[in-house]
SEGU-201359 format. One record per residue (C-alpha): y, x, z. Coordinates in steps of 0.001 Angstrom, whole numbers, padded with zeros to 6 digits, always signed. Example, Ala and Ser with C-alpha at 12.3 -4.5 7.8 and 13.67 -1.06 7.14 Angstrom:
BEGIN
-004500+012300+007800
-001060+013670+007140
END
This chain:
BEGIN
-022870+007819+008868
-022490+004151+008548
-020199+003563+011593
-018093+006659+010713
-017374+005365+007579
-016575+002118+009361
-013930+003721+011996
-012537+005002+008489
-011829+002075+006725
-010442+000672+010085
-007906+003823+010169
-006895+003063+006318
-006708-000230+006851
-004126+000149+009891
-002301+002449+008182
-002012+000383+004879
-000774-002380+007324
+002096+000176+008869
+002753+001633+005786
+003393-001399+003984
+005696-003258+007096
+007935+000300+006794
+009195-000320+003552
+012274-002066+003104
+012913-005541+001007
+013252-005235-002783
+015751-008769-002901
+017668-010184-000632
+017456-013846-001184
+017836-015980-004088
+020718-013811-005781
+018068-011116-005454
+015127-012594-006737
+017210-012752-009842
+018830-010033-009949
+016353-007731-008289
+013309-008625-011074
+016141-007798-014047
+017040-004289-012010
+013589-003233-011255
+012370-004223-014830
+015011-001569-016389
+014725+001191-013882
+018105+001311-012213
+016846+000961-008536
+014776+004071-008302
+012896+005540-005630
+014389+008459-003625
+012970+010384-000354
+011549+008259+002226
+011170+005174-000068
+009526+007503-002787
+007186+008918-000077
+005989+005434+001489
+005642+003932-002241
+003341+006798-002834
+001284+006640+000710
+000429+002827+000081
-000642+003600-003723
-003196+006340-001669
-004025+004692+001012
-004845+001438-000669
-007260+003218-002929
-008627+005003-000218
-009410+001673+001063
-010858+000245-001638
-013245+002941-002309
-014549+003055+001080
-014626-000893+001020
-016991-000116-001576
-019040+002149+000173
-019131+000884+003000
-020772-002334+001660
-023254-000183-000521
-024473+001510+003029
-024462-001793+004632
-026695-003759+001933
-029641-001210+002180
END
């Protein structure tokens, strides 16, 4: 049980990693960093398809994570 749960926090892990280096760049530079924060903080960039999909993977993936971080260490300390 332990070392499948292992394998599956490797698997999340990866695929946080790939999931997160396929989205694209919220700024581009400077001007961005300025202008991106104000944009982002009023809604006018919004998520569509693709974009909408990977934001949404990472949010489940990186819980998925987490939670069988946590698992995995309770399994490991007994």
């Amino acid at each position: 049980m332990e070392i499948f749960l292992k394998i599956l926090l490797v698997v999340f892990s990866v695929g946080l990693i790939a999931v997160v280096l396929l989205q694209k760049g919220k700024s581009a530079g400077l001007s961005g960093a300025i202008t991106g924060g104000a944009e982002h903080l009023f809604g006018k960039t919004k998520a569509r398809g693709l974009d909408l999909f990977l934001q949404r993977l990472t949010v489940g993936l990186a819980v998925g994570f987490f939670v069988l971080a946590l698992v995995v260490s309770y399994f490991v300390q007994q």
